[in-house]
N, CA, C and O atoms as a MOPAC input file, in Angstrom:
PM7 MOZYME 1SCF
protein

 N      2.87000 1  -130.21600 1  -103.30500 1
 C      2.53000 1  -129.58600 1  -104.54700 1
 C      3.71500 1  -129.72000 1  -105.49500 1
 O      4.91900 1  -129.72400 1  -105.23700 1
 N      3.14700 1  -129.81700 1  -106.52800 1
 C      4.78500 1  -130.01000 1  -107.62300 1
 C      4.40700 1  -129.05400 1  -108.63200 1
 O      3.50100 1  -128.97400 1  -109.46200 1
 N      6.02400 1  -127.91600 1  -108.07100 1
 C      6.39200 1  -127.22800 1  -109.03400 1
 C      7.14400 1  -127.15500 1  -110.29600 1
 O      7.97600 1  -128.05800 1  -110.37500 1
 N      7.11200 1  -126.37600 1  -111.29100 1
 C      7.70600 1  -126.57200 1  -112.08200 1
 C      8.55800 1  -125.40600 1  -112.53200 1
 O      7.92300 1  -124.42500 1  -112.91800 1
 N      9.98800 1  -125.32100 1  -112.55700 1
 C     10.26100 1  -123.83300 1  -113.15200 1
 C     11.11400 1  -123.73000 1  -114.29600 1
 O     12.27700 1  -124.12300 1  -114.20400 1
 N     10.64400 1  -123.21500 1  -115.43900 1
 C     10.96900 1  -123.03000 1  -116.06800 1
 C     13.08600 1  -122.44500 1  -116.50000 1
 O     14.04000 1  -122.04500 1  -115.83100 1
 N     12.79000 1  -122.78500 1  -118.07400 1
 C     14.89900 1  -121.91000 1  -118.12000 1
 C     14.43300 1  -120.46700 1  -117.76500 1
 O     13.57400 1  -119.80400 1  -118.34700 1
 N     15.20400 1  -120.11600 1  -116.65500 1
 C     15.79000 1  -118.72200 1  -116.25200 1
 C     15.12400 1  -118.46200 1  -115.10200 1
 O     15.15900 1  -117.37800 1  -114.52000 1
 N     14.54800 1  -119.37300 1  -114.77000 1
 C     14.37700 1  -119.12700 1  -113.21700 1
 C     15.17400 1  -119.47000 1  -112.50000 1
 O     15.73200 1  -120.56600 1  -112.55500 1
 N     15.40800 1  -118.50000 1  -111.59500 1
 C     16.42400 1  -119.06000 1  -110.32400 1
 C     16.53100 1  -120.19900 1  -109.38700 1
 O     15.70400 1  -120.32100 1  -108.48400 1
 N     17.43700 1  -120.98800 1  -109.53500 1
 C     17.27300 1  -122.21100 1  -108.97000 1
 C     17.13200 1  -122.04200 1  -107.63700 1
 O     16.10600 1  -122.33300 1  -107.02300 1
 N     18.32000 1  -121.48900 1  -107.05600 1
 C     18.35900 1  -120.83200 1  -105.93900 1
 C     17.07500 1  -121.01500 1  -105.28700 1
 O     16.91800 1  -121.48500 1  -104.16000 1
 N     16.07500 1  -120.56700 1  -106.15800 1
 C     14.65600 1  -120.33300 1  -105.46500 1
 C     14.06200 1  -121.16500 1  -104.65100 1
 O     13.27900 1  -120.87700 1  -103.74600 1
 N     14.57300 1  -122.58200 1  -105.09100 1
 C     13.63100 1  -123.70900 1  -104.84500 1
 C     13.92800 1  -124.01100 1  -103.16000 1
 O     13.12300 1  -124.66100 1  -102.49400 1
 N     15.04200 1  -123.51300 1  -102.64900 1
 C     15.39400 1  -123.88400 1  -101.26300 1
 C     14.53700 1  -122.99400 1  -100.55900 1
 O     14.53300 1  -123.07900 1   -99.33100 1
 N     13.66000 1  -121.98300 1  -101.23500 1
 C     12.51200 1  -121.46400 1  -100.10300 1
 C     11.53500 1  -122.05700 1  -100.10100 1
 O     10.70300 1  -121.72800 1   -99.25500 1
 N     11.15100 1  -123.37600 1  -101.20100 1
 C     10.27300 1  -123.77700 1  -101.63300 1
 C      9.98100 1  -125.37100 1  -101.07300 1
 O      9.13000 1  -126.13400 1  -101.52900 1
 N     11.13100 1  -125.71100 1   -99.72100 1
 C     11.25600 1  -126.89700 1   -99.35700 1
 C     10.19100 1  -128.17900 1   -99.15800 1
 O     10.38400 1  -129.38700 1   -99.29300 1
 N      9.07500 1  -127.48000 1   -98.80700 1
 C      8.11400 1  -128.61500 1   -98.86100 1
 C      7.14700 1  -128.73400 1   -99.30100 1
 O      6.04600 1  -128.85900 1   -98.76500 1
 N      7.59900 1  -128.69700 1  -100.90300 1
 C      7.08000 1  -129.12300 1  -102.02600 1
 C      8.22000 1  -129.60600 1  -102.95200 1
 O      9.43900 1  -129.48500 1  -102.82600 1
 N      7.19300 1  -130.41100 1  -104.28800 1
 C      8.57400 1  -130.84400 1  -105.30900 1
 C      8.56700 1  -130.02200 1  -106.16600 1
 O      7.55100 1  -129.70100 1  -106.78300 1
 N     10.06800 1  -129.38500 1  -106.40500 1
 C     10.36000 1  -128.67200 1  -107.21900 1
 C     11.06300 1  -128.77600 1  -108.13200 1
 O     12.16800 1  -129.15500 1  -107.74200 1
 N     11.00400 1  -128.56100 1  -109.78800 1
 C     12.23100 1  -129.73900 1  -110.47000 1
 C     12.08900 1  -128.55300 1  -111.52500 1
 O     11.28600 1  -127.62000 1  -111.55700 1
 N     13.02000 1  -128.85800 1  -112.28500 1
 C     13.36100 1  -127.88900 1  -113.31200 1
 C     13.05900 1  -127.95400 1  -114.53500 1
 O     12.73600 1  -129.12200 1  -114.75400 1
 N     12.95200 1  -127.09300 1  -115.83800 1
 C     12.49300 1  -127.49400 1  -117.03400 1
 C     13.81600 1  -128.95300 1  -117.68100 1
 O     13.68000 1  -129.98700 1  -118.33500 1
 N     15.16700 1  -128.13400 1  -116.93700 1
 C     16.43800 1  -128.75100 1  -118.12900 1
 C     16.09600 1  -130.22300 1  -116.84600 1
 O     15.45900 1  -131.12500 1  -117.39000 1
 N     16.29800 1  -130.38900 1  -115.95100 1
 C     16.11500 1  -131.64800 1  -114.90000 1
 C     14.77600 1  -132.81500 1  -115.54500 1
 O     14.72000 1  -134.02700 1  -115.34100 1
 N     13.86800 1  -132.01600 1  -116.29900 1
 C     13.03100 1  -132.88400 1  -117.01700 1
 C     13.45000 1  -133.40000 1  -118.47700 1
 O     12.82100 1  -134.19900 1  -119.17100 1
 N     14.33600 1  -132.92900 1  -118.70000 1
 C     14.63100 1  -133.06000 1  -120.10300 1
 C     13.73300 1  -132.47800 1  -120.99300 1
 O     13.16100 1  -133.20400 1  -121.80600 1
 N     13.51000 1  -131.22100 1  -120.96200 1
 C     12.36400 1  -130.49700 1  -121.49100 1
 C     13.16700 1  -128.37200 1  -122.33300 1
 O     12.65600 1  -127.31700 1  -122.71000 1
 N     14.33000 1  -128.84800 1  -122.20500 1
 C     15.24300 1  -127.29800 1  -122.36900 1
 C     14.57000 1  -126.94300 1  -123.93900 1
 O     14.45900 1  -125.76200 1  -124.26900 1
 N     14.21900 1  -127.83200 1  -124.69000 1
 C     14.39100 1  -127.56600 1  -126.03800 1
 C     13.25500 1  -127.65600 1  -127.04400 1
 O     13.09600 1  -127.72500 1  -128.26200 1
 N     12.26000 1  -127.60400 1  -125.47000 1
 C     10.74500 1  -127.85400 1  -125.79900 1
 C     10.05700 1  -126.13500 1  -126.30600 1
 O     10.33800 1  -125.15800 1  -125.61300 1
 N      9.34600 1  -126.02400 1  -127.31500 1
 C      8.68100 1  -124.47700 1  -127.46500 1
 C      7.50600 1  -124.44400 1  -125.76600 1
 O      7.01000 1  -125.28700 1  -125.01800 1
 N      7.54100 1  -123.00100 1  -125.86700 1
 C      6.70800 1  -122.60800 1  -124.52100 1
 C      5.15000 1  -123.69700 1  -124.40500 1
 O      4.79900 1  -124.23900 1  -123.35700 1
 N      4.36300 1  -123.82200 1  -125.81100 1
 C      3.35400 1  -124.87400 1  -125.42400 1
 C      3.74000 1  -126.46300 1  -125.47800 1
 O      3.07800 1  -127.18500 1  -124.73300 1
 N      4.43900 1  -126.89100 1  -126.04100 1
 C      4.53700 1  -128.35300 1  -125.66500 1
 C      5.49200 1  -128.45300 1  -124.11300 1
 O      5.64600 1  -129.48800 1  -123.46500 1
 N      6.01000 1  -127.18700 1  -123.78800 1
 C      6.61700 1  -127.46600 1  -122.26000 1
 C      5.71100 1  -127.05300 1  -121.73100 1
 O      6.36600 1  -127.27100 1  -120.71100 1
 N      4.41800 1  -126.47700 1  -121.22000 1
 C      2.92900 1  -126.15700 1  -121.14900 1
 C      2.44500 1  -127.51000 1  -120.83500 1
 O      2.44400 1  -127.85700 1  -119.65400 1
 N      1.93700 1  -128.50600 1  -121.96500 1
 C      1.40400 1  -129.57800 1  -121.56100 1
 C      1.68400 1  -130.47900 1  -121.75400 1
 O      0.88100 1  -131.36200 1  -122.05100 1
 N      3.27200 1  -130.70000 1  -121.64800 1
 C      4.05200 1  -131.70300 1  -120.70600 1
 C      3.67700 1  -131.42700 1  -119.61800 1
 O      2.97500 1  -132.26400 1  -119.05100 1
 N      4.03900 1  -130.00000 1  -118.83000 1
 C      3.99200 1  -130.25200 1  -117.77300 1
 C      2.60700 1  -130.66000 1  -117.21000 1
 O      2.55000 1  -131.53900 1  -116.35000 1
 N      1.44200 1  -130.02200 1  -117.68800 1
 C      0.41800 1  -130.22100 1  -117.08100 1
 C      0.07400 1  -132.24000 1  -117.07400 1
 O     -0.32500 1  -132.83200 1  -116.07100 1
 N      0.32600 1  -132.83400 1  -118.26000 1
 C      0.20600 1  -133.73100 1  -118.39800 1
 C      0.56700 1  -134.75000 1  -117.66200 1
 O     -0.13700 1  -135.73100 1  -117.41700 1
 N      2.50700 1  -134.40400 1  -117.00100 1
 C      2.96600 1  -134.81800 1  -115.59800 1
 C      2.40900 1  -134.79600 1  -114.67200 1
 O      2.46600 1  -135.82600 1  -114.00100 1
 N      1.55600 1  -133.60500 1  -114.12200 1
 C      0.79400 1  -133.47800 1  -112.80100 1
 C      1.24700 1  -132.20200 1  -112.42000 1
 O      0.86600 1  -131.82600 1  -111.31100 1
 N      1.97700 1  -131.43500 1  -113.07700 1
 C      2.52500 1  -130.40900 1  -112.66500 1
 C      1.26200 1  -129.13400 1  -112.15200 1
 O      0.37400 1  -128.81000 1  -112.94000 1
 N      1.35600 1  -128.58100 1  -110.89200 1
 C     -0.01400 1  -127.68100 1  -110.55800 1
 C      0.62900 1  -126.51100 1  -110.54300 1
 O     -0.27100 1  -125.67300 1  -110.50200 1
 N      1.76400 1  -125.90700 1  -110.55300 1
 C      2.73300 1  -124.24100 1  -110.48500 1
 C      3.98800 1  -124.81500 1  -111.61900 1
 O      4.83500 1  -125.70700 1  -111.66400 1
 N      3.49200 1  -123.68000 1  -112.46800 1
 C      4.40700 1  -122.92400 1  -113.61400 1
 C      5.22500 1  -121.94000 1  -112.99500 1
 O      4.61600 1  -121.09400 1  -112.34000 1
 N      6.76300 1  -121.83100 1  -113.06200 1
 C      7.47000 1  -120.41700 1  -112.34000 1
 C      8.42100 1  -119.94600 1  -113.80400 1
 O      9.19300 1  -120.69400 1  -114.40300 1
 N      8.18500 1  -118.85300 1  -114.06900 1
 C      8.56500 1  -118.62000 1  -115.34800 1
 C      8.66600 1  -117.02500 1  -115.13600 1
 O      7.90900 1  -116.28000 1  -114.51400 1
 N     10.33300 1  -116.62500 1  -116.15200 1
 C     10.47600 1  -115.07300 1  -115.97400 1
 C     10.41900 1  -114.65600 1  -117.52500 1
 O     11.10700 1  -113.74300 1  -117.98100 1
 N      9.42800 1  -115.51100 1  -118.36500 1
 C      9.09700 1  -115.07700 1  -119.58800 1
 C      7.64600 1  -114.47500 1  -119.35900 1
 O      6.56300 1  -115.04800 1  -119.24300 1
 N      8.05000 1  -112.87000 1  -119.32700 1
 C      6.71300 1  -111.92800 1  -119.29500 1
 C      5.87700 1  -112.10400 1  -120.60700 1
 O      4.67900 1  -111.85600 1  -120.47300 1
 N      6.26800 1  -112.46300 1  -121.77300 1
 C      5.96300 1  -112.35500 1  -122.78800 1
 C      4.65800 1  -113.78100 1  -123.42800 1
 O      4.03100 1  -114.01100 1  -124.46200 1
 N      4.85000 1  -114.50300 1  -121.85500 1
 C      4.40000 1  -116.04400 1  -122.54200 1
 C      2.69500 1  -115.51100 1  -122.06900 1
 O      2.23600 1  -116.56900 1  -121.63800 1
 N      1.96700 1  -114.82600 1  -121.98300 1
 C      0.76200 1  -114.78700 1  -121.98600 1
 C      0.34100 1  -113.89400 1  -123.40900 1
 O     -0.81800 1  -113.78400 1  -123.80800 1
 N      1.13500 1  -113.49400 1  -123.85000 1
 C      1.21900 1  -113.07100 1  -125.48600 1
 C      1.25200 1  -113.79900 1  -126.19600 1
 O      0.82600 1  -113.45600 1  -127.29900 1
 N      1.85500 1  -115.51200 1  -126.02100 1
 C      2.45900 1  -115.77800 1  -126.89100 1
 C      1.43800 1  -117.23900 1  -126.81900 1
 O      1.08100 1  -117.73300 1  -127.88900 1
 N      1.12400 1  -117.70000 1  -125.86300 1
 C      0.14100 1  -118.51400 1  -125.70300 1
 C     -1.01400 1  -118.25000 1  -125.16300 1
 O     -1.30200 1  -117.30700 1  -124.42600 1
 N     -1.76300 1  -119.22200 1  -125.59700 1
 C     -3.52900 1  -118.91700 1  -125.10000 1
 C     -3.40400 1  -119.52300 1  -123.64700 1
 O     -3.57200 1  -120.73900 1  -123.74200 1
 N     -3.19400 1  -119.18200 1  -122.46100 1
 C     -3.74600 1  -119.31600 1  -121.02600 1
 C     -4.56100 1  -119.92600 1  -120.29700 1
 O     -4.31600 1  -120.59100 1  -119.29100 1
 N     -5.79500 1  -119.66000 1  -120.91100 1
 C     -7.22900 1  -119.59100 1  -120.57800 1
 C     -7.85200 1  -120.91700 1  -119.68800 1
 O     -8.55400 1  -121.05900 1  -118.68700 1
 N     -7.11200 1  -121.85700 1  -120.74600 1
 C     -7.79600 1  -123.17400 1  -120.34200 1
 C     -6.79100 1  -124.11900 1  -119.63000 1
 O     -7.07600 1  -125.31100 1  -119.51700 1
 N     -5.25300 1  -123.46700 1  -118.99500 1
 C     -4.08300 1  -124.22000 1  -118.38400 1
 C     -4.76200 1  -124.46200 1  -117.20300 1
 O     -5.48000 1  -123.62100 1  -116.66100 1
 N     -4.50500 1  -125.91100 1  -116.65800 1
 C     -5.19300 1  -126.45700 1  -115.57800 1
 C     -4.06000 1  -126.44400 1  -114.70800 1
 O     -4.27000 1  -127.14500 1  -113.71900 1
 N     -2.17500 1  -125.53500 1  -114.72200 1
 C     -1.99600 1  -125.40100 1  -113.77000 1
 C     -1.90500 1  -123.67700 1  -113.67700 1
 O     -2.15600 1  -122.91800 1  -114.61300 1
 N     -1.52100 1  -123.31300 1  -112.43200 1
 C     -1.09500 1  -122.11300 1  -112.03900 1
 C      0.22100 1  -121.30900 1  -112.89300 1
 O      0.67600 1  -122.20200 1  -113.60700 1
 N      0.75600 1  -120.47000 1  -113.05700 1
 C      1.34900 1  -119.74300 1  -113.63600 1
 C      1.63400 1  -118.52400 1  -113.34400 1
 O      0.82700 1  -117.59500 1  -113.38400 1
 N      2.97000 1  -118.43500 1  -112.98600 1
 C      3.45400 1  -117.38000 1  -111.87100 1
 C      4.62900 1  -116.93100 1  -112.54100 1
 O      5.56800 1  -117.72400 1  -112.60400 1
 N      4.79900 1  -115.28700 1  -113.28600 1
 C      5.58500 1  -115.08200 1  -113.81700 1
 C      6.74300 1  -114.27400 1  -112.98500 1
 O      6.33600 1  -113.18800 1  -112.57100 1
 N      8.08400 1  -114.57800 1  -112.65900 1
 C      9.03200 1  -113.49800 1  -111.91500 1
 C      9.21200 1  -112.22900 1  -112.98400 1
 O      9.01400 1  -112.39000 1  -114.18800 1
 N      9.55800 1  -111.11400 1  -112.48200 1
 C      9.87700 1  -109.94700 1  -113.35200 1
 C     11.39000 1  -109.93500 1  -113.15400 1
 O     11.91200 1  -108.84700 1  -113.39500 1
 N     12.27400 1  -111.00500 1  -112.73200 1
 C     13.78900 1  -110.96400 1  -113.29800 1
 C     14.03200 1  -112.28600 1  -112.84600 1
 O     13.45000 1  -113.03100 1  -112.05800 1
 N     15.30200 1  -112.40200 1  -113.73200 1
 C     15.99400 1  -113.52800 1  -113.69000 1
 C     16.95200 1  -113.48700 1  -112.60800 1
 O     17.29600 1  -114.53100 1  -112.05400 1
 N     17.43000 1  -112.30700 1  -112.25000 1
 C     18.77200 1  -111.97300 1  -111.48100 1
 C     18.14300 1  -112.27400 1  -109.89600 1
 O     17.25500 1  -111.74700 1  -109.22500 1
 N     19.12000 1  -113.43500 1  -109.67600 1
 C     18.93800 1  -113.86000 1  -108.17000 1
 C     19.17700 1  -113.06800 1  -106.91000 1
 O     18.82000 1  -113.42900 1  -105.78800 1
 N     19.80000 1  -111.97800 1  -107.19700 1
 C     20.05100 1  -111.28500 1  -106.12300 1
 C     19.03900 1  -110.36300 1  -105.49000 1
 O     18.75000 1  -110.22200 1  -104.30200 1
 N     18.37100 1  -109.51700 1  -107.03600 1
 C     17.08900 1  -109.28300 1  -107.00800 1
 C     15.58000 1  -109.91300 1  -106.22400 1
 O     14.74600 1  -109.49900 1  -105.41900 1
 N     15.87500 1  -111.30400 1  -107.11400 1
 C     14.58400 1  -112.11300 1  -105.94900 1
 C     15.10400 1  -112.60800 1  -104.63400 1
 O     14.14100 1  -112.99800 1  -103.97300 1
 N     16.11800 1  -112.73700 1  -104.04700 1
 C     16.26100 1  -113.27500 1  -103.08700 1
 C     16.14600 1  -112.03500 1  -101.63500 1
 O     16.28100 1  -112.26100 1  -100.43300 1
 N     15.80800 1  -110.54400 1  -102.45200 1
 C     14.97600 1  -110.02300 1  -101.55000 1
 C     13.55100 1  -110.20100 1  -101.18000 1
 O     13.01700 1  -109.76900 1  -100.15900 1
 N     12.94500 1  -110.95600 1  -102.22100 1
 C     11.80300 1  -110.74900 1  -102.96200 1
 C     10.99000 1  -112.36600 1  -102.57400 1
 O      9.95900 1  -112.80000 1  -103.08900 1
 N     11.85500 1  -113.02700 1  -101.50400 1
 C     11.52200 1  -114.60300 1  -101.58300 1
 C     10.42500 1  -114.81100 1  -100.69500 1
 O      9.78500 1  -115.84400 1  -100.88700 1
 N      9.94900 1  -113.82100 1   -99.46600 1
 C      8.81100 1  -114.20600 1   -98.94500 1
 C      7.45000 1  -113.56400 1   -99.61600 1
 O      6.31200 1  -113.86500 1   -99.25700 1
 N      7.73200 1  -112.75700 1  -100.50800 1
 C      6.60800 1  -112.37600 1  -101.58700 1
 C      6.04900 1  -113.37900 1  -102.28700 1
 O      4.93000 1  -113.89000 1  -102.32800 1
 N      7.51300 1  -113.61600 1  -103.05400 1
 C      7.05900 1  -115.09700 1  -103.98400 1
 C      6.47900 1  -115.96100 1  -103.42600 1
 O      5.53000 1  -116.49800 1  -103.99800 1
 N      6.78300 1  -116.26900 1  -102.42800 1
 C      6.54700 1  -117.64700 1  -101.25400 1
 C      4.86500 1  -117.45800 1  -101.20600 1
 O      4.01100 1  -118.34200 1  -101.27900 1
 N      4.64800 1  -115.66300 1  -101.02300 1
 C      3.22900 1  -115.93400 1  -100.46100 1
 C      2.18300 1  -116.01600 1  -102.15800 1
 O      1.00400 1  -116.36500 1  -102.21000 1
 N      3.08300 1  -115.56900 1  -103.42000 1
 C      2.21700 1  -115.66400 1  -104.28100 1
 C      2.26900 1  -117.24200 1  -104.90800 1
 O      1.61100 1  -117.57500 1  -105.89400 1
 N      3.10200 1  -118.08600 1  -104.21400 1
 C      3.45600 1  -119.17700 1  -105.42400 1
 C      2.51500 1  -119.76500 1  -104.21100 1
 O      1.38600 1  -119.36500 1  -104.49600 1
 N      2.46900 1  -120.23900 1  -103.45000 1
 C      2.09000 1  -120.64600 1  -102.42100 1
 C      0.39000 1  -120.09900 1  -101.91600 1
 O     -0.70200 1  -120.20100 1  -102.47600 1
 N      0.60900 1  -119.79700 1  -101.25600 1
 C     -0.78900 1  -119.05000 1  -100.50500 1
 C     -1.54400 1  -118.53200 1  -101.93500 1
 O     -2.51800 1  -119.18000 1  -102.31900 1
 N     -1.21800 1  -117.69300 1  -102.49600 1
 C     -2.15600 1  -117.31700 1  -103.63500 1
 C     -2.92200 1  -118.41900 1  -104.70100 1
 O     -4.09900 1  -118.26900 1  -105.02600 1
 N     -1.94200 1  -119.72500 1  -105.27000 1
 C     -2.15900 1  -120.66600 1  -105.77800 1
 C     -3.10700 1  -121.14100 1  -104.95700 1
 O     -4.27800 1  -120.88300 1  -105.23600 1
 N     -2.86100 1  -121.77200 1  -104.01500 1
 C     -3.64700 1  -123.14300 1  -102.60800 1
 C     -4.84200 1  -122.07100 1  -102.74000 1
 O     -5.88900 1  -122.71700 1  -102.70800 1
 N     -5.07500 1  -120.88900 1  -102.85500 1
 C     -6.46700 1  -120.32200 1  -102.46400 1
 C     -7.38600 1  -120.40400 1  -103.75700 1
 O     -8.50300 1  -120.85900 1  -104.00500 1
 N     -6.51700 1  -119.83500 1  -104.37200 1
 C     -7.49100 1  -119.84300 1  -105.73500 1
 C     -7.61600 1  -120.93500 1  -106.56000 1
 O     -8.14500 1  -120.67200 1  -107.64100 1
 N     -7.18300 1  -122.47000 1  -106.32700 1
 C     -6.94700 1  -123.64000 1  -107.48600 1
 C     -7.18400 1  -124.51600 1  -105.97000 1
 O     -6.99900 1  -124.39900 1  -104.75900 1
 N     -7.71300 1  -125.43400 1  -106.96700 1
 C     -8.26200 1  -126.55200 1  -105.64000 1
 C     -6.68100 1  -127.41400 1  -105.71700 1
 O     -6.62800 1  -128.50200 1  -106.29100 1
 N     -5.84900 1  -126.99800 1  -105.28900 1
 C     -4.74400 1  -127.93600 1  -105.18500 1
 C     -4.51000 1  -128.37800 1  -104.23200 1
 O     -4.46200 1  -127.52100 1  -103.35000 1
 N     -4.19200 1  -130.00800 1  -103.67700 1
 C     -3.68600 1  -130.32600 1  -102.43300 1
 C     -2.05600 1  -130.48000 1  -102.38800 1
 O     -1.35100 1  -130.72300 1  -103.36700 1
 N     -1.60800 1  -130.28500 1  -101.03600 1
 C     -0.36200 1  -130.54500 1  -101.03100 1
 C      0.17600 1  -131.62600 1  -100.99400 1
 O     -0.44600 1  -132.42600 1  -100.29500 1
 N      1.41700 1  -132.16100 1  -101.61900 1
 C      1.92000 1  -133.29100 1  -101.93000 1
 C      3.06100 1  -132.90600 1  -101.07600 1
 O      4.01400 1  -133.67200 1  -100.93800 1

């Protein structure tokens, strides 16, 4: 599955995330993109999981019709999620694969 995470997500994160591809907004060359054209870039790449700790981006964009997943953290601070990593694991993961016909890559 190829993830995508957005600026201010914890990179850190991605080593729970080992078998899948996980790449970053700034690793795409994408830092300086507004929230919808980094939206469908990514979808346009193949991207199927959005990881993003902007609570605000379902305010700010229309949702409705994103053909990937979209999984918002409630902090940026790694110390915080890295209690928090088999939660994520089961919502980025297990919750996505159930509800979105995604296969694993």
């Amino acid at each position: 599955m190829r993830i995508l995470f957005d600026q201010g997500t914890p990179v850190p994160l991605r080593r729970y995330l080992t078998e899948h591809s996980v790449t970053t907004a700034y690793e795409e060359g994408w830092s300086n993109l507004s929230n919808g054209d980094l939206l469908k870039s990514a979808e346009d790449k193949g991207y199927q999981i959005f990881v993003t700790t902007d609570r605000n981006l379902r305010y700010q964009q229309n949702l409705s019709d994103r053909q990937m997943a979209i999984v918002v953290l409630l902090s940026t601070s790694w110390p915080k999620i890295r209690t928090q990593t088999d939660k994520i694991y089961d919502v980025i993961i297990k919750n996505c694969l159930s509800r979105c016909n995604f296969s694993s890559t």
